[in-house]
C-alpha positions in Angstrom: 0.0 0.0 0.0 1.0 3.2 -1.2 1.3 6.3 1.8 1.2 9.8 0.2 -0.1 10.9 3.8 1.1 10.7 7.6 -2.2 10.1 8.9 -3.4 7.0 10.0 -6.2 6.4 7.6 -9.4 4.9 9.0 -10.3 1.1 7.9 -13.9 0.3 6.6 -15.1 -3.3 6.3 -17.3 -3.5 2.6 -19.5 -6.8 2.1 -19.2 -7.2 -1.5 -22.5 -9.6 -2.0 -22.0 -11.5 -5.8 -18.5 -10.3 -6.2 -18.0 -13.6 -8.0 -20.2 -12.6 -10.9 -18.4 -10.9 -13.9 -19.3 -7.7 -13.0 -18.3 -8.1 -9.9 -15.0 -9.4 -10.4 -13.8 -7.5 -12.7 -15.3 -4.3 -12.1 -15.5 -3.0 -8.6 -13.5 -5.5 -7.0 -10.4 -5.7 -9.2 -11.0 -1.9 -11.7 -12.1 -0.6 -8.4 -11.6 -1.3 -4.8 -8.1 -3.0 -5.3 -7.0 0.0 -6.7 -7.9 1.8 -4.2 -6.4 0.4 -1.3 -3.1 0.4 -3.6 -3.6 3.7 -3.7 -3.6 4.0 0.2 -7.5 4.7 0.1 -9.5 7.8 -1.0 -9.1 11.5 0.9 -11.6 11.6 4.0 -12.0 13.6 7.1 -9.6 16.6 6.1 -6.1 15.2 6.0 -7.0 11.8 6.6 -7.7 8.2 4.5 -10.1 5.9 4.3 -9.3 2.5 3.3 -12.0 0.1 2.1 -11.4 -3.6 3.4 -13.4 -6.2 1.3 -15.3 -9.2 2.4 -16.3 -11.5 -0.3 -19.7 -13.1 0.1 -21.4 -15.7 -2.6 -23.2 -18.8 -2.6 -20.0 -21.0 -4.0 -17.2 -21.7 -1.5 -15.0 -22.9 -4.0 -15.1 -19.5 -6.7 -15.0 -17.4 -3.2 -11.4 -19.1 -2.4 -10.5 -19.1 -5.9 -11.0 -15.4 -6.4 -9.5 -14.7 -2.7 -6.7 -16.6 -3.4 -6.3 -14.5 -7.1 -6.9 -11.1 -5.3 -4.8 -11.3 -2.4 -8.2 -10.5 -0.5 -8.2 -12.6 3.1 -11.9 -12.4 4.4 -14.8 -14.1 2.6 -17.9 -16.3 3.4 -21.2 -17.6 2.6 -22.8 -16.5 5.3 -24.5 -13.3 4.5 -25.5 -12.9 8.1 -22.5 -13.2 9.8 -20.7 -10.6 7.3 -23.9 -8.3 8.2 -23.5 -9.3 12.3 -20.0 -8.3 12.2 -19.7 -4.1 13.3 -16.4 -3.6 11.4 -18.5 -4.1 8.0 -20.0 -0.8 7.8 -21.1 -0.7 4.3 -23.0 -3.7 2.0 -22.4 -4.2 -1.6 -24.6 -5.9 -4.1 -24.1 -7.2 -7.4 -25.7 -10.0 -7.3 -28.4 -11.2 -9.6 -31.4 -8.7 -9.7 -34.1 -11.3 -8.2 -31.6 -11.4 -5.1 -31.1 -7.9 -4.5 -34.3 -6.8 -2.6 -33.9 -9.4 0.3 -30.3 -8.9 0.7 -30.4 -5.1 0.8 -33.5 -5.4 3.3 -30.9 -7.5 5.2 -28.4 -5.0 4.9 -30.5 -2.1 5.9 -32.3 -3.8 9.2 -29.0 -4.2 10.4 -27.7 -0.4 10.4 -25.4 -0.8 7.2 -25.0 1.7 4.7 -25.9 0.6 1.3 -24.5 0.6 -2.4 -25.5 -2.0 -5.1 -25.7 -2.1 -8.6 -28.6 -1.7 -10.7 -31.4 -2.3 -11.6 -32.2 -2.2 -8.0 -34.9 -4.4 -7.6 -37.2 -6.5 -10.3 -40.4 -3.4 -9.9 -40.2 0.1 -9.4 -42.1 -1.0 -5.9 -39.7 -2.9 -4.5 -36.8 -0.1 -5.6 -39.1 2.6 -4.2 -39.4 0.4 -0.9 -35.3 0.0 -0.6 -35.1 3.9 -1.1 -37.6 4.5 1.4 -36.3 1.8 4.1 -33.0 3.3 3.5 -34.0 6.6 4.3 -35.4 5.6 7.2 -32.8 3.7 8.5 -30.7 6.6 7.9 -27.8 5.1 6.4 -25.4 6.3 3.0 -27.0 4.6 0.5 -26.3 4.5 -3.2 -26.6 3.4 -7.0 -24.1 2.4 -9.7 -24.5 4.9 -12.4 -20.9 4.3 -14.1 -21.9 5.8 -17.5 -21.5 9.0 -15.9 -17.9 8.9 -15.2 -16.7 7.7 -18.4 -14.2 9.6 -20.0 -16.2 10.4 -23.3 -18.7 11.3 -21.3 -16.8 13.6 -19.2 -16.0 15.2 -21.9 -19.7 15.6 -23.5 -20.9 17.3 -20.0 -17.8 19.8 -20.4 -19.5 21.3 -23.5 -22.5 21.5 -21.9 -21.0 23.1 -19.0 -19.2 25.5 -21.1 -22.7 26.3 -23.4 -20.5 24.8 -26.5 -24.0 23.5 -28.3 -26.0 27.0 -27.6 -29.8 25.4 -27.9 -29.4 21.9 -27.3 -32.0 20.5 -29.8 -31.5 16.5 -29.9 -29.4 13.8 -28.6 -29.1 10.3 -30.6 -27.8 7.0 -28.3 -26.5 4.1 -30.4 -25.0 1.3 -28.1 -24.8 -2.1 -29.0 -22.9 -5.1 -30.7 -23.5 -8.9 -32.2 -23.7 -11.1 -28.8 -23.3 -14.5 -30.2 -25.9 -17.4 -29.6 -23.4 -19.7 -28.0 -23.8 -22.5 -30.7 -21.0 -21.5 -32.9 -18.6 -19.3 -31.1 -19.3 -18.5 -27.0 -21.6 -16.0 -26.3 -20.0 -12.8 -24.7 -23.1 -12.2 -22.0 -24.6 -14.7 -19.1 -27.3 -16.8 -20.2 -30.0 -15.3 -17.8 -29.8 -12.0 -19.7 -32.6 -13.5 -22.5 -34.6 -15.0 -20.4 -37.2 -12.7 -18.9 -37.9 -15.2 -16.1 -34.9 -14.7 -14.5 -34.7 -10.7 -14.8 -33.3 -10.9 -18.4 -33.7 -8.1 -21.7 -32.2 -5.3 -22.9 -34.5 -2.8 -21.7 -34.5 -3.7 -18.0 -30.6 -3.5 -18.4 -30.2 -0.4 -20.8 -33.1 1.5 -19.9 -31.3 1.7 -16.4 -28.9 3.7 -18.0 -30.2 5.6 -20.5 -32.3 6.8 -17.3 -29.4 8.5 -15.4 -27.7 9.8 -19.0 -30.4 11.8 -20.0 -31.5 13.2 -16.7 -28.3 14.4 -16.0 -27.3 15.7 -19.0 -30.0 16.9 -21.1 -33.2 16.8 -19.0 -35.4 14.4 -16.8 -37.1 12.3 -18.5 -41.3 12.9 -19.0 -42.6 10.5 -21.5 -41.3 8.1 -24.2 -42.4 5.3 -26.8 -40.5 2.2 -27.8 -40.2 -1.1 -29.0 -38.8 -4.3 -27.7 -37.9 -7.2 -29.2 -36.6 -10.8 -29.3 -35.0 -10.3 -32.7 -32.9 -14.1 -31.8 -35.3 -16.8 -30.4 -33.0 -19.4 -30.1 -29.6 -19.6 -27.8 -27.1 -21.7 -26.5 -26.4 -21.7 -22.7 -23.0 -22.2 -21.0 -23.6 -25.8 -21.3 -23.7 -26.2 -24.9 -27.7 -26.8 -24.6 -30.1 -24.9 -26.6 -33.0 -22.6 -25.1 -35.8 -20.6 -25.7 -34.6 -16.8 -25.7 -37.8 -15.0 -24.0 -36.7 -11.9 -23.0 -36.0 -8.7 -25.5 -32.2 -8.3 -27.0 -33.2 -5.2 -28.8 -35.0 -2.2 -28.3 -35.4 1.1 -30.2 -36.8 4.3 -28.2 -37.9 8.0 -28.5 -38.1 9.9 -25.2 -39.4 13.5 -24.8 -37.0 15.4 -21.9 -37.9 18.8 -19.7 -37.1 21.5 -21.8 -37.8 20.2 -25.0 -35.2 18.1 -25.9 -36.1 15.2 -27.7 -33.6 12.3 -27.4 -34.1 8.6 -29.6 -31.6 5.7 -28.5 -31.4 2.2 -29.8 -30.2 -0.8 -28.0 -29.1 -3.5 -29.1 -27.5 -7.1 -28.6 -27.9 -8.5 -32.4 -26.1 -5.4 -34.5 -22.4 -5.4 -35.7 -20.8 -2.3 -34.9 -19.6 0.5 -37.5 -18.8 3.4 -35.9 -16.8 4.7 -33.2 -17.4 3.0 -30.2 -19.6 0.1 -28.4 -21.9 3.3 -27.5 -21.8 6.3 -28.9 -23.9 10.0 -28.2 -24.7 12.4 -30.8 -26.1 15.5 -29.3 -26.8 19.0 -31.9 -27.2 22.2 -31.0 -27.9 25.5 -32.5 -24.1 26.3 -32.0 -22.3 23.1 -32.5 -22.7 19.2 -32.2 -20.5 16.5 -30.7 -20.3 12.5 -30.0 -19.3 11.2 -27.2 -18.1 7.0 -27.0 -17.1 5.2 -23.9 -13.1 7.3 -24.2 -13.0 9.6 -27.1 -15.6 12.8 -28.0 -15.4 14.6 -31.4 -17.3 18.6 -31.7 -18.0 20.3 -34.8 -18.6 23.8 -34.2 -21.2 25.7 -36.3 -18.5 28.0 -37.7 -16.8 24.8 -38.8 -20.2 22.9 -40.3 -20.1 21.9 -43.8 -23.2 22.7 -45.9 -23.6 19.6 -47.8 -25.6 19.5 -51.1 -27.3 16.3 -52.1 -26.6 14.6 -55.3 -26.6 10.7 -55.4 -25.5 10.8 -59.2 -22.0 11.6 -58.0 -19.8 10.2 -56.0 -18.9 11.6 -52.8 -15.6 13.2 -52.4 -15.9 15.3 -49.3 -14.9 13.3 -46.3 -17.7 14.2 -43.3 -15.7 12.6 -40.2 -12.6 15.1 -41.0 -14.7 18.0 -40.3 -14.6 16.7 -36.5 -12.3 18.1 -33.8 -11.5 15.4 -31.1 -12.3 17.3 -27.4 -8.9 17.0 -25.4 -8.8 15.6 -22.1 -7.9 18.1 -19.3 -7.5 16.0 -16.5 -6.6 12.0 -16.0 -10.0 9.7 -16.2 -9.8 6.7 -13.5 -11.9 3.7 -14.2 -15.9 5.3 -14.1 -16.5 2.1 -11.4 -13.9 3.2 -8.7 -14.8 7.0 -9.7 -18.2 6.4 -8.3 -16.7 4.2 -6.1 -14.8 6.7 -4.3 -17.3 9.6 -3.7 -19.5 7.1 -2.3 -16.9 6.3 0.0 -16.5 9.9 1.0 -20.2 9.9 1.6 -20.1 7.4 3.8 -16.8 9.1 5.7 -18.8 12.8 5.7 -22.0 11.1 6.6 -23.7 12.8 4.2 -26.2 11.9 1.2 -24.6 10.4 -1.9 -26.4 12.1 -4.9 -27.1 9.1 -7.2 -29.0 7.1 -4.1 -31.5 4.3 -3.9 -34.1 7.2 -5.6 -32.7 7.3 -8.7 -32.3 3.7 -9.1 -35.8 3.6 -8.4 -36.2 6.1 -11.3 -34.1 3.8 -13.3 -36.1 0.8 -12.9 -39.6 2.7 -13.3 -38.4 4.2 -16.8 -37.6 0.5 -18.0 -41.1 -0.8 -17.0 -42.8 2.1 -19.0 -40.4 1.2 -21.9 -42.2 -2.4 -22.2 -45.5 -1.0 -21.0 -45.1 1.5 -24.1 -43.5 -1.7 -26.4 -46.3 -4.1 -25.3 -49.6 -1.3 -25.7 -47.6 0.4 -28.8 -48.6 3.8 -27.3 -47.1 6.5 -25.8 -46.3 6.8 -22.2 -45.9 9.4 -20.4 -43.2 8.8 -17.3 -44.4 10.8 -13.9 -42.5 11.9 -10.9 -42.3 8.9 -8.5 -44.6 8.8 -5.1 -41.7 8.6 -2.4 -44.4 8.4 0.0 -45.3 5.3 1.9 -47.2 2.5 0.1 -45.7 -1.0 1.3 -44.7 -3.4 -1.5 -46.5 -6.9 -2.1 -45.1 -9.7 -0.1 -43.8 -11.4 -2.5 -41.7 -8.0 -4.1 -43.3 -9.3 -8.1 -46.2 -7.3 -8.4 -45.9 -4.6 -11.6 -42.7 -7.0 -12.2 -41.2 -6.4 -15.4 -41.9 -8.9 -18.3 -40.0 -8.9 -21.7 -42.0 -8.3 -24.9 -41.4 -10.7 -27.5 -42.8 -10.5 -30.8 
């Protein structure tokens, strides 16, 4: 461990719930907490550190030990309930499977711990209200991964909104997306699970997660949208080799209206081969100027600098479109978007104050992916209201208003 500091920094015990998943593994405990307590922790309490000390929970001893033994990480169990009974573990982390999340965060909370978990938050916009509300009440940190935020591309595309760079901001166009194979001839890059609605599964409960926190915080909340889901590939391969029926959506294509007029249209999908820049990419135009952000790089084309095209397919085209883009320079060093988020919760949780991407807006997340396949499966317009954070108690089994994939 690295000491840029001559105070004694202050040692946190984190429950990392489902850390053997992919996610899990790769993303916040090796991209992200690792790193950190490399780096001797984040900055807390004036001069001093806080250092994050992991405890590995799952439901398989033998990929715990494996991944302790990879990691260098010493503490890890099965037992949920004794990581929860022991004081020293003041914050829970989830990234476990979504139909596991509600239970284990209600867990979390009862006993007094403060809470971060990925999204979506829970399987209805119910049970994620219910989480926000019993974390409120239990008067804990609590937080939800919105990485997209902190990605450098990203970064850069809220700098020229910061400095006015569009003038009018008039439209913003999402494209993200690439071919996930089916298994059968070459391994499929995503987890089973994700196509079958059953189990929490389709594109628009993931994405829509996303898209959610992206537009609300950079162009406007959301108020209304229409879309269309789809199971475009009906037949897949598990990790066994063994065919299934893909139920849940692996594409969807959306319109949303934001606050202030903006109107922003993003598809989604797993069963397109990329050509352009990036995995996702962000078109936004203005009155002044236009950019597009991907996951690193972000290009601008001022107005002054706009070509004025003039349309004539009997010719071919000689003037090259992508060199009248500028690439946006990066002004500061971009850490992996996971720890990023990672550490300003942990200086939440060190300031005891509220982290601003909580348990609400992962609520907010999961209610604008239900109105996606409510929209998909009425073919109408929806419009998307302010959530009730008031009171209302959940259904005891947490699956009412649960999302279901649209297939067609």
């Amino acid at each position: 461990m690295s000491s840029d500091t001559n105070a004694s920094p202050r040692r946190i015990g984190v429950i990392m719930n489902g850390v053997t998943g992919r996610m899990g593994t790769n993303q916040h405990l090796k991209r992200s907490i690792l790193p950190i307590i490399e780096a001797g922790g984040v900055p807390a309490g004036g001069d001093g550190r806080l250092v994050p000390e992991p405890v590995l929970v799952g439901r398989n001893p033998d990929k715990l030990r494996r991944l302790a033994d990879e990691t260098g990480v010493d503490a890890w169990t099965t037992d949920l309930d004794e990581a929860l009974a022991d004081e020293d573990n003041e914050i829970y982390f989830d990234a476990q499977i979504t139909e596991l999340r509600h239970p284990s965060v209600s867990k979390a909370l009862d006993a007094g711990k403060h809470v971060y978990c990925e999204k979506p938050s829970a399987l209805s916009t119910e049970r994620a209200l219910d989480l926000y509300r019993r974390a409120e009440d239990a008067g804990v940190v609590h937080g939800i991964v919105q990485d997209k935020l902190w990605l450098p591309g990203i970064q850069k595309l809220r700098r020229l909104i910061a400095e006015d760079f569009f003038g009018e901001i008039l439209s913003a166009r999402g494209d993200f997306g690439y071919w996930v194979f089916t298994g059968e001839s070459a391994p499929a890059q995503r987890p089973s699970w994700n196509y079958r609605a059953e189990d929490g599964g389709g594109i628009v409960f993931d994405m829509f997660c996303h898209w959610r926190y992206v537009l609300d915080h950079l162009f406007g909340g959301v108020e209304g949208l229409f879309a269309r889901a789809r199971t475009e590939v009906p037949r897949r391969y598990d990790e066994a080799g063994e065919p299934y029926e893909a139920t849940a959506d692996d594409a969807a294509y959306a319109i949303f209206e934001l606050e202030g007029g903006v109107t922003a249209q993003f598809n989604s999908s797993w069963t397109t081969r990329v050509r352009r820049d990036d995995l996702l990419t962000i078109q936004v135009d203005g009155t002044d100027g236009s950019a597009v952000a991907g996951l690193r790089t972000c290009y601008a084309q001022p107005l002054s600098a706009t070509p004025k095209p003039v349309w004539n397919p009997d010719a071919p085209l000689e003037h090259s479109f992508m060199e009248d883009w500028l690439e946006v320079p990066a002004q500061q060093e971009y850490k992996n978007a996971f720890r990023t988020e990672w550490e300003l919760f942990l200086q939440s949780v060190d300031a005891g104050e509220p982290f601003a991407y909580d348990l609400l807006e992962g609520a907010k997340g999961v209610q604008l992916a239900q109105k996606g396949y409510e929209s998909s499966e009425n073919r109408a317009w929806v419009d998307v209201p302010a959530l009730d954070t008031s009171g209302g108690a959940p259904p005891a089994d947490g699956r009412q208003t649960t999302v279901a994939a649209s297939a067609s």
